[in-house]
N, C-alpha and C positions, 0 to 999 in steps of 0.2 A: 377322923375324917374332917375337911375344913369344908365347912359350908361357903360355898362358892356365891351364892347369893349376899350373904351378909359380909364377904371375905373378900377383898379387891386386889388385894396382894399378896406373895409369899413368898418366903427365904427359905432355899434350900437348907439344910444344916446338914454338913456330916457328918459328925459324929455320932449323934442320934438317929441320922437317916430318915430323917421325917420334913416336911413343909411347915415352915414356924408362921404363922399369921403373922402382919405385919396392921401392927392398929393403930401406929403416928406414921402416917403416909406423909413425905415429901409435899409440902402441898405448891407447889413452881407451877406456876398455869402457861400457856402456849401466849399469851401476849405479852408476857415480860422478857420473852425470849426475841431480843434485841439484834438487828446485825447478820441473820441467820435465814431471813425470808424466803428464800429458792430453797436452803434443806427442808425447810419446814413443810413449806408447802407439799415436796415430794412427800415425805412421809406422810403426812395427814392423808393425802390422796392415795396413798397405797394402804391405812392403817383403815381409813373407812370403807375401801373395797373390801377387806378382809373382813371388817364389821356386816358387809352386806351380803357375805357369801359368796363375792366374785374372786375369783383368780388374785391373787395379791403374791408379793414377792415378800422373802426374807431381806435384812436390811443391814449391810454392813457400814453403820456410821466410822468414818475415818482420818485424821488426821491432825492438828495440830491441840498441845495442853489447852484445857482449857475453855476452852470457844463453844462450849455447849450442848454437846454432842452426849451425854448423860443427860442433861436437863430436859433435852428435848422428850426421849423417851419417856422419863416420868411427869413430864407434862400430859403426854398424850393419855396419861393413865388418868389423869383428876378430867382433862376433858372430854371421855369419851368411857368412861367407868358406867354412868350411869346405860348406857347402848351395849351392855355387856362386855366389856374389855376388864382383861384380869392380868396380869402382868407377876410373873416368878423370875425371881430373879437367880441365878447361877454361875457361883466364881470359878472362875477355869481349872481348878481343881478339883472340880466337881462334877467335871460333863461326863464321866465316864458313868456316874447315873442315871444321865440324859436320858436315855431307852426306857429307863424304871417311872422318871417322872413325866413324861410322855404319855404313858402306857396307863397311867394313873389318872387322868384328865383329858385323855384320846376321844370320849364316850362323851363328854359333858357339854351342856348346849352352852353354855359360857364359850366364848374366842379367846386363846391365852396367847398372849407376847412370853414369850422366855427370853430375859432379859441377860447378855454377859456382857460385861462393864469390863473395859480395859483389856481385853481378849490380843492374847499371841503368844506364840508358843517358843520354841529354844530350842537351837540343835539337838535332835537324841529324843525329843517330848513327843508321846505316843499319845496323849492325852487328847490331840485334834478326830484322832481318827472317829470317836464316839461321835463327834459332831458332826461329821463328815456322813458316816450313816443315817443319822436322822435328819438330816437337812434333803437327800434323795439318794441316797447311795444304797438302802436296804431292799432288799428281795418284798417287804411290804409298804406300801404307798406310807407316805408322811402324814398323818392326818389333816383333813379339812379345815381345824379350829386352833391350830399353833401356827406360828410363825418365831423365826427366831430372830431378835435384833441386837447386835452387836456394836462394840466399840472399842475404837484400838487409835493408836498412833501408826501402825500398821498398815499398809496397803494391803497386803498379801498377808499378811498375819505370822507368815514363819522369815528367819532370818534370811536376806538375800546378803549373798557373798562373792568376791568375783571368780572364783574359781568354778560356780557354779555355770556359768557362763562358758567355759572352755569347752565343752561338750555341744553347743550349740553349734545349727552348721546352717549355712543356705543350699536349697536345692531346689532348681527350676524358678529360682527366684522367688522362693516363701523361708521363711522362716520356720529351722526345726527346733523347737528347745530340747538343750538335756533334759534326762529323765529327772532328773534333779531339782531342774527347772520348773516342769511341769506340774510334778509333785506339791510343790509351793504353791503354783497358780493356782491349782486343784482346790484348793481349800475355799480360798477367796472367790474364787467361781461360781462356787454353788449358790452363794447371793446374789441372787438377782437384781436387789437396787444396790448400787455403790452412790454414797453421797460423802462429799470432802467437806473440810470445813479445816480455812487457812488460818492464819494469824489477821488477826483485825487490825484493823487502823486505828491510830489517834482518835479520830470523829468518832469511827464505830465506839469504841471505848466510853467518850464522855459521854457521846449518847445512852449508852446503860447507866452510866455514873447518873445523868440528870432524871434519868426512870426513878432513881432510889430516894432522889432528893428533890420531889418534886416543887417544893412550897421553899428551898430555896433562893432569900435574894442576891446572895453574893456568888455570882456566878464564876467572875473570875477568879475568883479566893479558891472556891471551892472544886475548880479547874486545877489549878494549878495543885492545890493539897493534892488532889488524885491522881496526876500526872506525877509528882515528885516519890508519894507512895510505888506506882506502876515503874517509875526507873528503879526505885530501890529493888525493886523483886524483877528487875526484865522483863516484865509481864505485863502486855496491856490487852486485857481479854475480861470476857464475863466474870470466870473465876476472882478475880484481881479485883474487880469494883465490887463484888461481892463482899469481900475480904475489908475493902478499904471503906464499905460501909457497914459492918460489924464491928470493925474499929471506930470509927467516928458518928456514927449513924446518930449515937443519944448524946452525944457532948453538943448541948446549946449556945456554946461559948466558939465553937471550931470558926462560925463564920458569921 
């Protein structure tokens, strides 16, 4: 049994079928989280209602590589750990345990975030539906002390295709989706907060670059190194200055 008190985090495992404590926590705190100020806020503001035992939603973070939408949740864990937040994390092959580790921590005065990173599913994958249940779908209430926050490139989380659409039809002037249609929405519904998170700009960009490198003087040097890195890789997002300051972060000679 993982003592919850001394224990802030935990990794499902399947193959073992147990909670692995997790004792090098991520340590990303909510102010270096750059570019992002409208997601962040929402969540904070829905993650401390759930800390206070008010009504809180579950939290589908969604949309482009990259831009923060992982960091943000394990930021909320280093800043709000100490207020009882516990954070389990569970890869999408694994939610069909969901009900088991629920059921396991349902009781406990700790509030847990279940954390699924990168969440969607594939024509044929039955694998949503355990989620689908514990988020409000079961004949027994969800408990008061989970929440579930998710992340995807996904809107809807299952694949949308045009044929699904052939089925849809207007009548009296509303909009009927196919069943097929529905079926999808279904999923993504049950979240109560949807928050996007686009592709940054240029600015946003250097502006995290100049976070990493604060006591730099050569600003346009060091501009231009991290824009020439971000075209090499397409990429101008948090992920990418992260990257291009692991790369150059300890070379005293770059600028």
């Amino acid at each position: 049994m993982i003592d919850w008190q001394q224990t802030y985090a935990a990794i499902w495992r399947q193959r073992k079928e147990y909670l692995r404590p997790v004792i090098q926590i991520d340590p990303i705190q909510l102010e270096r989280l750059l570019g992002i100020d409208e997601q962040k806020q929402q969540l904070i503001a829905n993650t401390e209602r759930f800390l206070e035992g008010l009504p809180a939603n579950n939290a589908l973070l969604w949309g482009a590589r990259g831009t923060g939408k992982s960091s943000l949740i394990k930021a909320l864990l280093n800043g709000y750990k100490a207020q009882g937040l516990r954070l389990i994390e569970v890869d999408k092959q694994d939610l069909v345990y969901l009900p088991e580790i629920v059921d396991e921590i349902r009781e406990l005065p700790q509030r847990f975030i279940i954390y699924c990173d990168d969440l969607s599913f594939e024509t044929g994958d039955s694998q949503y539906k355990s989620l689908k249940s514990v988020l409000e779908g079961s004949i027994e209430l969800p408990p008061d002390n989970v929440l579930i926050y998710a992340t995807s490139n996904r809107r809807h989380l299952l694949p949308e295709q045009m044929r699904d659409n052939l089925d849809t039809r207007l009548v009296d002037g509303e909009v009927h989706y196919s069943d097929t249609v529905e079926e999808k929405i279904s999923l993504s519904d049950r979240f109560g907060l949807w928050l996007s998170f686009y592709p940054q700009s240029a600015d946003n960009y250097l502006e995290i670059i100049d976070s990493y490198f604060p006591e730099c003087e050569q600003r346009a040097a060091l501009h231009k190194a991290a824009l020439d890195f971000a075209h090499r890789r397409a990429s101008k997002n948090g992920r990418t200055a992260k990257q291009f300051f692991n790369l150059m972060g300890n070379d005293p000679k770059l600028f």
